[in-house]
PyMOL Python script that loads the backbone (N, CA, C, O; Angstrom):
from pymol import cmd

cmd.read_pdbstr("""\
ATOM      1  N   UNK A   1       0.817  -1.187   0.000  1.00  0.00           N
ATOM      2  CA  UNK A   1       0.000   0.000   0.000  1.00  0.00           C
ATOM      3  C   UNK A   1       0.865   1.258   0.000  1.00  0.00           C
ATOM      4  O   UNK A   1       0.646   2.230  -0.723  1.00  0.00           O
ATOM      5  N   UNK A   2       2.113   1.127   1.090  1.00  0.00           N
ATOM      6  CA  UNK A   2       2.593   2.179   0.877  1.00  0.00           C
ATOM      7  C   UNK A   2       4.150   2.399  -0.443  1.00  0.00           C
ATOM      8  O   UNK A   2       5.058   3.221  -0.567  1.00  0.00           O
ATOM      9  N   UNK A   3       3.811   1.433  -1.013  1.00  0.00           N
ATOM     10  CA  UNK A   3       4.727   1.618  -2.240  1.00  0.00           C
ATOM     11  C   UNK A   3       3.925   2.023  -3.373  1.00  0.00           C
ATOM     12  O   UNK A   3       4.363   2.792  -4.229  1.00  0.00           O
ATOM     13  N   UNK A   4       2.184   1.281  -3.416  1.00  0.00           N
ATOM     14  CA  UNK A   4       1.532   2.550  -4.508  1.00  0.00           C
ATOM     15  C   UNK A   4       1.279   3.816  -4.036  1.00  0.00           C
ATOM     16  O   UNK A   4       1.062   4.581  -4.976  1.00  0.00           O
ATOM     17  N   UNK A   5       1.214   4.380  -2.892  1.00  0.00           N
ATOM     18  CA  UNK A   5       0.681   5.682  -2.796  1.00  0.00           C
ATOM     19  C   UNK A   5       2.001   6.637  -2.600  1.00  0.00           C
ATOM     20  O   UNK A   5       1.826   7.841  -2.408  1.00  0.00           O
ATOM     21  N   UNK A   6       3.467   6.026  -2.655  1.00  0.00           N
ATOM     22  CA  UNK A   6       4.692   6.714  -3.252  1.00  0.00           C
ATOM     23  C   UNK A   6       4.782   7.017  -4.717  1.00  0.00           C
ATOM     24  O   UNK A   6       5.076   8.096  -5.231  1.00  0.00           O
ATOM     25  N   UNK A   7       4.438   5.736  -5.382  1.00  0.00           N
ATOM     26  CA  UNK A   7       4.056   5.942  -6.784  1.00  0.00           C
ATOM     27  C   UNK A   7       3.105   6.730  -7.474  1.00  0.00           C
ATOM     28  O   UNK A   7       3.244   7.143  -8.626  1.00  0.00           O
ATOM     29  N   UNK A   8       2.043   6.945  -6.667  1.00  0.00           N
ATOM     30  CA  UNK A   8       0.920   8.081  -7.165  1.00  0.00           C
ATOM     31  C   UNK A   8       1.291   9.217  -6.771  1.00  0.00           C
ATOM     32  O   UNK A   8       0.794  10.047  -7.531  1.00  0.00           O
ATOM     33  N   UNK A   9       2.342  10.054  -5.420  1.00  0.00           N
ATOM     34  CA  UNK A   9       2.594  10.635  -5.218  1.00  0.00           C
ATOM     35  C   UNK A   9       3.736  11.247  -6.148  1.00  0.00           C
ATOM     36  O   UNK A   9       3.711  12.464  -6.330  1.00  0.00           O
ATOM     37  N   UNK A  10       4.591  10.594  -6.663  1.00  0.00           N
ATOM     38  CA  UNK A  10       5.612  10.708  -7.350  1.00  0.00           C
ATOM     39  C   UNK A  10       5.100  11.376  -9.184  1.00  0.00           C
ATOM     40  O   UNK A  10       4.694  10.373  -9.771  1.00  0.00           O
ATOM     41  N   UNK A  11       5.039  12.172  -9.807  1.00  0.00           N
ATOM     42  CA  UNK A  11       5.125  11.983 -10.784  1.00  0.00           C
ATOM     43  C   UNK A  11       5.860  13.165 -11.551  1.00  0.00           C
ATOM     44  O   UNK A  11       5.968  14.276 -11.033  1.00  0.00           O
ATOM     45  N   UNK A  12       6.370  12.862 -12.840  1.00  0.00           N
ATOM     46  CA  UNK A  12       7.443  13.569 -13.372  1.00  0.00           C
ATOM     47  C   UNK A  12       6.741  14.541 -14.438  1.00  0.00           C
ATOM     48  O   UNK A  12       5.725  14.045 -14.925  1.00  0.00           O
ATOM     49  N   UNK A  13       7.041  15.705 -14.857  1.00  0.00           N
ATOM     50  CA  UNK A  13       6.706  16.505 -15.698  1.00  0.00           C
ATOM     51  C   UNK A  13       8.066  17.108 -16.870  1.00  0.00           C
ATOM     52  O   UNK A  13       9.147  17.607 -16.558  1.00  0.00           O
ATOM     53  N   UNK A  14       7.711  16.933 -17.751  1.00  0.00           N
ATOM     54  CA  UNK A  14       9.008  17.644 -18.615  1.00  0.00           C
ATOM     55  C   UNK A  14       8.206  18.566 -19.532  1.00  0.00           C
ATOM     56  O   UNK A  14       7.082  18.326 -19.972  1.00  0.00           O
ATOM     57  N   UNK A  15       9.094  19.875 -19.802  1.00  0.00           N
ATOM     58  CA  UNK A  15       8.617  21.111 -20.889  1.00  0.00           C
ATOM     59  C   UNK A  15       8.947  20.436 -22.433  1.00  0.00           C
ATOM     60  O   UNK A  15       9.605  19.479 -22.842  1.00  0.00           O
ATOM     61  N   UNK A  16       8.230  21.336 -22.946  1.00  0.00           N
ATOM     62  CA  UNK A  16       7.907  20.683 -24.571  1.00  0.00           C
ATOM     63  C   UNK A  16       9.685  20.165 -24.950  1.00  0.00           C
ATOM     64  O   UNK A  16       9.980  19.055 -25.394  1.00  0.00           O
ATOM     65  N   UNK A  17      10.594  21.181 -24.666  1.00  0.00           N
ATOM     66  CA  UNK A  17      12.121  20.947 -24.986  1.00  0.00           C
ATOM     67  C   UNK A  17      13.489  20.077 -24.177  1.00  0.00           C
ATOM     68  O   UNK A  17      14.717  20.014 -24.110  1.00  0.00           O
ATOM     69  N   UNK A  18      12.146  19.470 -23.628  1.00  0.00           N
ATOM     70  CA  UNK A  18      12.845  18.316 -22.701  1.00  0.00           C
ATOM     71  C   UNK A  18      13.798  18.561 -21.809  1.00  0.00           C
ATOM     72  O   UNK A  18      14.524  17.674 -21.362  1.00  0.00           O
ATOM     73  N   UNK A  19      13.887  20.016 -21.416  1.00  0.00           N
ATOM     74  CA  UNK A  19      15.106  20.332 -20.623  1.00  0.00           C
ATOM     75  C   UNK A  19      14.889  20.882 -19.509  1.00  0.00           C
ATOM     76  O   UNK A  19      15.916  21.436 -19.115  1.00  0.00           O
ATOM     77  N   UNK A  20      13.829  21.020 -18.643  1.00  0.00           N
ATOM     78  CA  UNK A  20      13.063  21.193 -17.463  1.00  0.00           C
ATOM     79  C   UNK A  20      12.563  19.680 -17.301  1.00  0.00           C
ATOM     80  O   UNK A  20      11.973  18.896 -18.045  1.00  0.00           O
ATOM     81  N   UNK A  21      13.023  19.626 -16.097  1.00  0.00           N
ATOM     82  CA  UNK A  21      12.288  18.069 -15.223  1.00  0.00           C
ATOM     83  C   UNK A  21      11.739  18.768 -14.000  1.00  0.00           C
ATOM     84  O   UNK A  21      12.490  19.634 -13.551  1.00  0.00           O
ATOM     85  N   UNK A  22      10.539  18.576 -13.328  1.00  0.00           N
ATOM     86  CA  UNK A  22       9.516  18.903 -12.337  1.00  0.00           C
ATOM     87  C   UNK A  22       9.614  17.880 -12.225  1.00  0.00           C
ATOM     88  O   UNK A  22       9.974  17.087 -13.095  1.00  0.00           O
ATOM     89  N   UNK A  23       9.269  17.613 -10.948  1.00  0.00           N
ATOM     90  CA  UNK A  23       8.943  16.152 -10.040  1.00  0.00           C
ATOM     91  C   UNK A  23       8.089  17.022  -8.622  1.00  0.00           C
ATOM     92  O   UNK A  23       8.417  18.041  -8.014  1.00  0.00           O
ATOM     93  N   UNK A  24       7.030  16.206  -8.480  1.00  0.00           N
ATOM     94  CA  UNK A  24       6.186  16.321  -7.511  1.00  0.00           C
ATOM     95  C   UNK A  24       6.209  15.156  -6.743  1.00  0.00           C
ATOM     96  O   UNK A  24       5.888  14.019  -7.092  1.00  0.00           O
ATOM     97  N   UNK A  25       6.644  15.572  -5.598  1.00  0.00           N
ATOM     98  CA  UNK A  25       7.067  14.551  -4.159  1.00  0.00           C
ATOM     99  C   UNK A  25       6.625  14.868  -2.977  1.00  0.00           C
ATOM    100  O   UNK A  25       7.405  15.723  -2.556  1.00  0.00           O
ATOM    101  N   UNK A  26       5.832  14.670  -2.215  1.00  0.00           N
ATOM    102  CA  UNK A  26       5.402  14.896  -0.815  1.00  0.00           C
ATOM    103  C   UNK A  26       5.000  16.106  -0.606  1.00  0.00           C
ATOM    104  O   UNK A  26       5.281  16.688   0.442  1.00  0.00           O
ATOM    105  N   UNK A  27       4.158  16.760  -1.737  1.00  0.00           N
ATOM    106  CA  UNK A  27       3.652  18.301  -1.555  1.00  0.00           C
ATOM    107  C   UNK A  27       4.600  18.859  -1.879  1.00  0.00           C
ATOM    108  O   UNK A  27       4.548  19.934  -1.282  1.00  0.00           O
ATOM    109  N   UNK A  28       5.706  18.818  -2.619  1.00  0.00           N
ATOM    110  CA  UNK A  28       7.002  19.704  -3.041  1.00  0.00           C
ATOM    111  C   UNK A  28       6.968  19.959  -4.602  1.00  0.00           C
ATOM    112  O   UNK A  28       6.601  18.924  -5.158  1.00  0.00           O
ATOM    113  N   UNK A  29       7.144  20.661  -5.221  1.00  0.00           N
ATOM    114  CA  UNK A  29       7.606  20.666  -6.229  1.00  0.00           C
ATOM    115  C   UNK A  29       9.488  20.919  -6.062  1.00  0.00           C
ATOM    116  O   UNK A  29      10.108  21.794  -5.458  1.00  0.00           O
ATOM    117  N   UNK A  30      10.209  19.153  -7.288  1.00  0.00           N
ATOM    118  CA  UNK A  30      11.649  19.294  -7.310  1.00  0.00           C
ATOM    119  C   UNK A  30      12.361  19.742  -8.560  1.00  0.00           C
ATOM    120  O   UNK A  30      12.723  18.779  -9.237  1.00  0.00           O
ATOM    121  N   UNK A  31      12.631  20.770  -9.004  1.00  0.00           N
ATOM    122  CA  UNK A  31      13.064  21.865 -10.139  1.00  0.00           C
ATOM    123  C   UNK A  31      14.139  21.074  -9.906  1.00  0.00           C
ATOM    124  O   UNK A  31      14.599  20.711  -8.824  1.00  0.00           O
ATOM    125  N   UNK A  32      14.668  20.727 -11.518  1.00  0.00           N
ATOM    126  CA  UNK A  32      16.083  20.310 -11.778  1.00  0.00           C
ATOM    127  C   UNK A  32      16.399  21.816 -12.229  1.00  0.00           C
ATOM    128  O   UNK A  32      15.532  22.661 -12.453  1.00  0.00           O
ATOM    129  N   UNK A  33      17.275  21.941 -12.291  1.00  0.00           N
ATOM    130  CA  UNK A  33      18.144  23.800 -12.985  1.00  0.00           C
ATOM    131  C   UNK A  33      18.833  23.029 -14.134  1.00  0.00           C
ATOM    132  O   UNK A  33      18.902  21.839 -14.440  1.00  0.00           O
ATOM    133  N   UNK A  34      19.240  24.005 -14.569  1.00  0.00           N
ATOM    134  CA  UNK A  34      20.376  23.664 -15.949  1.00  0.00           C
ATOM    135  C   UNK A  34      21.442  23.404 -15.617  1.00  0.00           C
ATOM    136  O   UNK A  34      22.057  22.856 -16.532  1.00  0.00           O
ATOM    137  N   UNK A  35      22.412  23.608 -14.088  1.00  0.00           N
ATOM    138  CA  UNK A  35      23.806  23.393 -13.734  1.00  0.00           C
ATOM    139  C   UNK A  35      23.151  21.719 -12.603  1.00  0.00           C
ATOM    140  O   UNK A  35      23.775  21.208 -11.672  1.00  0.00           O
ATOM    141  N   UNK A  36      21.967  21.336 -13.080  1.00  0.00           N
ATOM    142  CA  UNK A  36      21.879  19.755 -12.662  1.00  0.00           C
ATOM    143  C   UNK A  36      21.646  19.721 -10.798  1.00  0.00           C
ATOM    144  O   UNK A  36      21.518  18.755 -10.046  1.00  0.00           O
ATOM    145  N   UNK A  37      21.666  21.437 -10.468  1.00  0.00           N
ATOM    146  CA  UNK A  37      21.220  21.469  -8.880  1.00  0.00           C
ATOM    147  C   UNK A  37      19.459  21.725  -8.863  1.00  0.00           C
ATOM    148  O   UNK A  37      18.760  21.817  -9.872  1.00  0.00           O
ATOM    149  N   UNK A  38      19.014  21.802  -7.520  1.00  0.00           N
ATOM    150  CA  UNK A  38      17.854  21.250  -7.679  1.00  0.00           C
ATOM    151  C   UNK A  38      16.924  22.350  -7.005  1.00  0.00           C
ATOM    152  O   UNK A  38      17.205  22.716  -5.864  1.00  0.00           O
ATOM    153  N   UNK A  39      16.028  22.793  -7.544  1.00  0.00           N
ATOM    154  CA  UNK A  39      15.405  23.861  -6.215  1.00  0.00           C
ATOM    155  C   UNK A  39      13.880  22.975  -5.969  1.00  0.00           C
ATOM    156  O   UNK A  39      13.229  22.314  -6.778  1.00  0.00           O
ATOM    157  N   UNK A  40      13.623  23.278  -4.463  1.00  0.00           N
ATOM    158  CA  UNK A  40      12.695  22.509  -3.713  1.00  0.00           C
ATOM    159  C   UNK A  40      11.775  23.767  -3.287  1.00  0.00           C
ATOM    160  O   UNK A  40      12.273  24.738  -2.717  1.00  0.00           O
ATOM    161  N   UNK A  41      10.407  23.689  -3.598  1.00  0.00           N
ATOM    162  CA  UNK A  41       9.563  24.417  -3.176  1.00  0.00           C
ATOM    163  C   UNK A  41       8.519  23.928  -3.107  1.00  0.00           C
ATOM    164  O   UNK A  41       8.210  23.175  -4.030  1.00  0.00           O
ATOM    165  N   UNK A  42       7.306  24.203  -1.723  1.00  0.00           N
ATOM    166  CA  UNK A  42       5.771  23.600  -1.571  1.00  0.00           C
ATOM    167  C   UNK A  42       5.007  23.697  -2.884  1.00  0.00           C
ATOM    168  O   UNK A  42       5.291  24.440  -3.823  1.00  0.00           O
ATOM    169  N   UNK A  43       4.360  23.146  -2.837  1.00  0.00           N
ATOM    170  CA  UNK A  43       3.634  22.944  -3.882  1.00  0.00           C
ATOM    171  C   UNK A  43       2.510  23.906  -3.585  1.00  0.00           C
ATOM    172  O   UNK A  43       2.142  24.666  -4.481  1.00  0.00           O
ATOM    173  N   UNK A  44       1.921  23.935  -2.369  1.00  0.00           N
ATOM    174  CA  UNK A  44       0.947  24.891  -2.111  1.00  0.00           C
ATOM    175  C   UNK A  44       1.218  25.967  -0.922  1.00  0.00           C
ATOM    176  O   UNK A  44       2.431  26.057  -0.733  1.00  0.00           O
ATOM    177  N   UNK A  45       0.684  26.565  -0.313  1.00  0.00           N
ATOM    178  CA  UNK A  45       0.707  27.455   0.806  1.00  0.00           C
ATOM    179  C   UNK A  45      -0.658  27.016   2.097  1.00  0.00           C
ATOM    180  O   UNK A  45      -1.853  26.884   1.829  1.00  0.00           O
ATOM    181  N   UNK A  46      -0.096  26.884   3.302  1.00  0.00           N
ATOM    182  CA  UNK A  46       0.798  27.256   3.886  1.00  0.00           C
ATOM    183  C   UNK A  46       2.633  26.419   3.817  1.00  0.00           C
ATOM    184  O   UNK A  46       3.138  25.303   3.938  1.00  0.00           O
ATOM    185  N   UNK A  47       3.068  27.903   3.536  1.00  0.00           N
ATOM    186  CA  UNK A  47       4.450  27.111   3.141  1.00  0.00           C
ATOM    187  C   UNK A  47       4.798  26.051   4.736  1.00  0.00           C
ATOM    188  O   UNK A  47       4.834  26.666   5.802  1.00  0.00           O
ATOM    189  N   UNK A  48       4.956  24.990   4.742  1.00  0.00           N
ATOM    190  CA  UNK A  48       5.913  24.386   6.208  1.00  0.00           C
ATOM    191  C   UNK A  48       7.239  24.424   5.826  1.00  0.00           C
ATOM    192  O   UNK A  48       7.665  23.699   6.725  1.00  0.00           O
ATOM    193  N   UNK A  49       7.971  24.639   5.345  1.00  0.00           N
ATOM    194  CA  UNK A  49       8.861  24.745   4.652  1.00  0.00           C
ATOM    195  C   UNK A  49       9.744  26.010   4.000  1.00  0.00           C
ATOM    196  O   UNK A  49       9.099  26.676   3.190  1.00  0.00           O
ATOM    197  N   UNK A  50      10.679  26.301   4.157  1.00  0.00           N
ATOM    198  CA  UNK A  50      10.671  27.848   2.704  1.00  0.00           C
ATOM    199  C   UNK A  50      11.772  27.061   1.798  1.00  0.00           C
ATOM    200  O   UNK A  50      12.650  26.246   2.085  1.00  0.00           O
ATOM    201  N   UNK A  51      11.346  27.655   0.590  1.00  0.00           N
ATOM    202  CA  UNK A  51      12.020  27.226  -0.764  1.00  0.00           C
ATOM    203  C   UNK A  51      13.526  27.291  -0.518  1.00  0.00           C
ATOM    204  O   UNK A  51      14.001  28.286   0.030  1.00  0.00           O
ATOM    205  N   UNK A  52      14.296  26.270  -0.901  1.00  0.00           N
ATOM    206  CA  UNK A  52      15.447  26.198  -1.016  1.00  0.00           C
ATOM    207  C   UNK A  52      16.294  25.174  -2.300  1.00  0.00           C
ATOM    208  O   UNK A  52      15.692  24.371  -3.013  1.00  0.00           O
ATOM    209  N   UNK A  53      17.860  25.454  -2.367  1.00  0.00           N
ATOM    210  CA  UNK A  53      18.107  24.982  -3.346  1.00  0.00           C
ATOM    211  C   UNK A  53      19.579  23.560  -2.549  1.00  0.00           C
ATOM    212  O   UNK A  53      20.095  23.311  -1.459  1.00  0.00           O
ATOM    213  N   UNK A  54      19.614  23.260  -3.390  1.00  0.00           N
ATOM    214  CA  UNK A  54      20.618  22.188  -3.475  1.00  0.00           C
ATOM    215  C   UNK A  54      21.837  21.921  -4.111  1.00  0.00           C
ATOM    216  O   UNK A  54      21.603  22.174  -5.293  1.00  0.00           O
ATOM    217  N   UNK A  55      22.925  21.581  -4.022  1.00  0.00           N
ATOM    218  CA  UNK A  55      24.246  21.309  -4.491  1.00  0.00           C
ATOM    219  C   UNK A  55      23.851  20.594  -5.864  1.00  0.00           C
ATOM    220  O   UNK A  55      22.756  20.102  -6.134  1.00  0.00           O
ATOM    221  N   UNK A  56      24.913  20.646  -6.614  1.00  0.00           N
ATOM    222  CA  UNK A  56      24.468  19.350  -7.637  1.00  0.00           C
ATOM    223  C   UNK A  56      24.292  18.017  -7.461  1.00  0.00           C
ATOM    224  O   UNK A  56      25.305  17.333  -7.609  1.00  0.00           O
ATOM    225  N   UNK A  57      23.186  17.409  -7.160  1.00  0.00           N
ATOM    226  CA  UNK A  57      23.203  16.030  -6.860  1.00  0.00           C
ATOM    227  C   UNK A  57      22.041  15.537  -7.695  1.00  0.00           C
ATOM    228  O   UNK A  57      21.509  16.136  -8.630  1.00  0.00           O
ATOM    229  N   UNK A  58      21.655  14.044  -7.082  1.00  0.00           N
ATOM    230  CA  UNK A  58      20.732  13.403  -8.117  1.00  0.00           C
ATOM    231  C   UNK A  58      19.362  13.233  -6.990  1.00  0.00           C
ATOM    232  O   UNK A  58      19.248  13.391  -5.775  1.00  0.00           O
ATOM    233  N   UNK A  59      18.281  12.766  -8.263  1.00  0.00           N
ATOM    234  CA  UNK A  59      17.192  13.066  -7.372  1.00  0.00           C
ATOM    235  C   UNK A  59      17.068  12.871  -6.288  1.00  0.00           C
ATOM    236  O   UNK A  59      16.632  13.710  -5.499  1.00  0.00           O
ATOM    237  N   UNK A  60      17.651  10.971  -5.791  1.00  0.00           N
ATOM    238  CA  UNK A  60      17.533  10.274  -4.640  1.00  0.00           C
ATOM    239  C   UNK A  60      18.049  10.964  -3.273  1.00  0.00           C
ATOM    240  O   UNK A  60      17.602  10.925  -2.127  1.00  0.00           O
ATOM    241  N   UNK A  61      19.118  11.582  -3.819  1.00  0.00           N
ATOM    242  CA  UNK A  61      20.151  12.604  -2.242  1.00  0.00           C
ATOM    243  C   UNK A  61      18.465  13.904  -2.337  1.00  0.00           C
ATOM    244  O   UNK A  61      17.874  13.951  -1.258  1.00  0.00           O
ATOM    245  N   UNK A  62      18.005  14.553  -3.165  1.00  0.00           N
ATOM    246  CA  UNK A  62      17.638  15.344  -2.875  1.00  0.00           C
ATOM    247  C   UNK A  62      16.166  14.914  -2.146  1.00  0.00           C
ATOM    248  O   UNK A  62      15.929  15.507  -1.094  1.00  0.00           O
ATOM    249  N   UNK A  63      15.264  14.035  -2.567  1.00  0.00           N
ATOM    250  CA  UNK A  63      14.453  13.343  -1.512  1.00  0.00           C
ATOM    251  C   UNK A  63      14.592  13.113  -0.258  1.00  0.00           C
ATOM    252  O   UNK A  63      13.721  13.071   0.611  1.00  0.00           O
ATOM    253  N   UNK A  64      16.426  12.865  -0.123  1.00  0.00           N
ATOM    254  CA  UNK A  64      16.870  12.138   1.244  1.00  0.00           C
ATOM    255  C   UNK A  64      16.991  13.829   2.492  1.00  0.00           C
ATOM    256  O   UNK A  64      16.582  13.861   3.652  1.00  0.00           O
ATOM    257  N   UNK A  65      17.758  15.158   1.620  1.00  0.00           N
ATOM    258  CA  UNK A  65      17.406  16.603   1.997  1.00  0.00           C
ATOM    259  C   UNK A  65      16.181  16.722   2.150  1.00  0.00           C
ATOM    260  O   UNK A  65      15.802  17.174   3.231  1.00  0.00           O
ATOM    261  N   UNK A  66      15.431  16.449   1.384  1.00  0.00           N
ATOM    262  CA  UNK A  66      13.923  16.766   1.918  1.00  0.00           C
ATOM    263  C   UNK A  66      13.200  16.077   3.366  1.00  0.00           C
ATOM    264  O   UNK A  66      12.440  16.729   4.082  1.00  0.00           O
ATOM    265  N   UNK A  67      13.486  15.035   3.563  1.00  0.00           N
ATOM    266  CA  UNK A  67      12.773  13.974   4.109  1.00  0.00           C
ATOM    267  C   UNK A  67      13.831  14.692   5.554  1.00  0.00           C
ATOM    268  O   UNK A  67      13.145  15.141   6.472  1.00  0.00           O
ATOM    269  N   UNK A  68      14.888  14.761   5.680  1.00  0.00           N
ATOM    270  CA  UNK A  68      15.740  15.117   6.875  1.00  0.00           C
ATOM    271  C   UNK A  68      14.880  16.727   7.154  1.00  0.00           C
ATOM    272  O   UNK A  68      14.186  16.967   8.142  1.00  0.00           O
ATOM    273  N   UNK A  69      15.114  17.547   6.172  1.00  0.00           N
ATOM    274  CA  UNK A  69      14.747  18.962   6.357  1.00  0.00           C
ATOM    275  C   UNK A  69      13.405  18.477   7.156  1.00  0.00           C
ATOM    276  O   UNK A  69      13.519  18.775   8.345  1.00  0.00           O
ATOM    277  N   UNK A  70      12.069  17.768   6.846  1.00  0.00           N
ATOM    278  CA  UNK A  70      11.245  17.719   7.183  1.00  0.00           C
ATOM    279  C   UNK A  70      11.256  16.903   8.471  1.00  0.00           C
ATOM    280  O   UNK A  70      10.239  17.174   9.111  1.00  0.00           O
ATOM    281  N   UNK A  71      11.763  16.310   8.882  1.00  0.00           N
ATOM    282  CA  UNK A  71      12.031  15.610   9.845  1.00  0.00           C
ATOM    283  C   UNK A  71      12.435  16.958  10.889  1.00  0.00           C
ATOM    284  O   UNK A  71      11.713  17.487  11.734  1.00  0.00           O
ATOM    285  N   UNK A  72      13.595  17.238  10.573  1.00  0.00           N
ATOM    286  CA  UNK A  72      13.779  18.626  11.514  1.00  0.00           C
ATOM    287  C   UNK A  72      12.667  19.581  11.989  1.00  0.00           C
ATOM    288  O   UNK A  72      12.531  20.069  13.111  1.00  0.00           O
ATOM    289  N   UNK A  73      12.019  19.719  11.060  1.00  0.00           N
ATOM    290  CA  UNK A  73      11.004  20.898  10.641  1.00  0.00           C
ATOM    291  C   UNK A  73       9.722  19.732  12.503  1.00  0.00           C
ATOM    292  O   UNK A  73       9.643  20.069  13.684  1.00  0.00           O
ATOM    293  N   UNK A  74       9.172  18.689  11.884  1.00  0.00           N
ATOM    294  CA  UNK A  74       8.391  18.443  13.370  1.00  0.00           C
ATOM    295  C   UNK A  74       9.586  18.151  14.336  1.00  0.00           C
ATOM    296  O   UNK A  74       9.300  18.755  15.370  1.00  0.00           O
ATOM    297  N   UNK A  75      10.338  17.755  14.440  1.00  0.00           N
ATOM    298  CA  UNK A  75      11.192  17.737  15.991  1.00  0.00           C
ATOM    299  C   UNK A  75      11.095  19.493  16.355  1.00  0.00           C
ATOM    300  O   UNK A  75      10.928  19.669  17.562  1.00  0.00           O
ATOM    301  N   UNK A  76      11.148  20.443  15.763  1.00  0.00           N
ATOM    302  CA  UNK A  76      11.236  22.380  16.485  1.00  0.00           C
ATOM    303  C   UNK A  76       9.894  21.878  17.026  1.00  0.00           C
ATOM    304  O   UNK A  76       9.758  21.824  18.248  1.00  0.00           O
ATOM    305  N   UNK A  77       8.709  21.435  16.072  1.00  0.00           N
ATOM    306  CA  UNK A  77       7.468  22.196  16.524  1.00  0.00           C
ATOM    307  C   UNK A  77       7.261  21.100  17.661  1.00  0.00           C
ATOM    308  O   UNK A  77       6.890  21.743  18.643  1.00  0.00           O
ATOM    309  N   UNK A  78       7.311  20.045  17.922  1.00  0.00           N
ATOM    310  CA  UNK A  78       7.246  19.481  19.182  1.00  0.00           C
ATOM    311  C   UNK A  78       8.205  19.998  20.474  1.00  0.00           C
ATOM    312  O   UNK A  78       7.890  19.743  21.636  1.00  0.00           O
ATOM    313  N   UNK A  79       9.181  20.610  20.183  1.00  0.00           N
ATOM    314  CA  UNK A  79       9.681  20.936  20.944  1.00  0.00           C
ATOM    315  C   UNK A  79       8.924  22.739  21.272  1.00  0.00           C
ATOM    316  O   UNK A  79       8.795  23.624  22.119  1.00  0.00           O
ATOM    317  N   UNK A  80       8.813  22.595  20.761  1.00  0.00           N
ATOM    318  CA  UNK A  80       7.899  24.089  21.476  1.00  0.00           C
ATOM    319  C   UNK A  80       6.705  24.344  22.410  1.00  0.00           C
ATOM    320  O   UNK A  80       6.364  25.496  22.677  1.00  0.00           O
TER     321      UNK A  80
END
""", "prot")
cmd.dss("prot")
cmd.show_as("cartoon", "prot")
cmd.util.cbc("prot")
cmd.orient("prot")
């Protein structure tokens, strides 16, 4: 169950010139750039999150930034 609803969550978008990749992951939109780094922004508002970018890496490290960032993000608010 929870390997299809990663898969429905997951899906890829490319521009007519094949050189923009979008990926939608856990309420994020993941912008590949042209120097192959990655910018991460909510998909909707309220942001939990603020937009940020990434080193050059590949998708999997940048899921793994996300998933930590978000992890951080509830350990503050429980701690408050």
């Amino acid at each position: 169950m929870n390997i299809l609803r990663l898969i429905l969550s997951v899906s890829v978008m490319r521009s007519l010139n094949d050189q923009n990749v979008v990926i939608r992951y856990r309420g994020f939109l993941l912008l590949q750039q042209p120097n192959k780094t990655w910018l991460v922004r909510p998909e909707r508002s309220p942001m939990l999150l603020l937009p940020f970018r990434t080193t050059t890496c590949s998708l999997s490290e940048v899921k793994k930034i996300l998933a930590k960032k978000l992890s951080q993000k509830v350990d503050m608010s429980q701690a408050a």
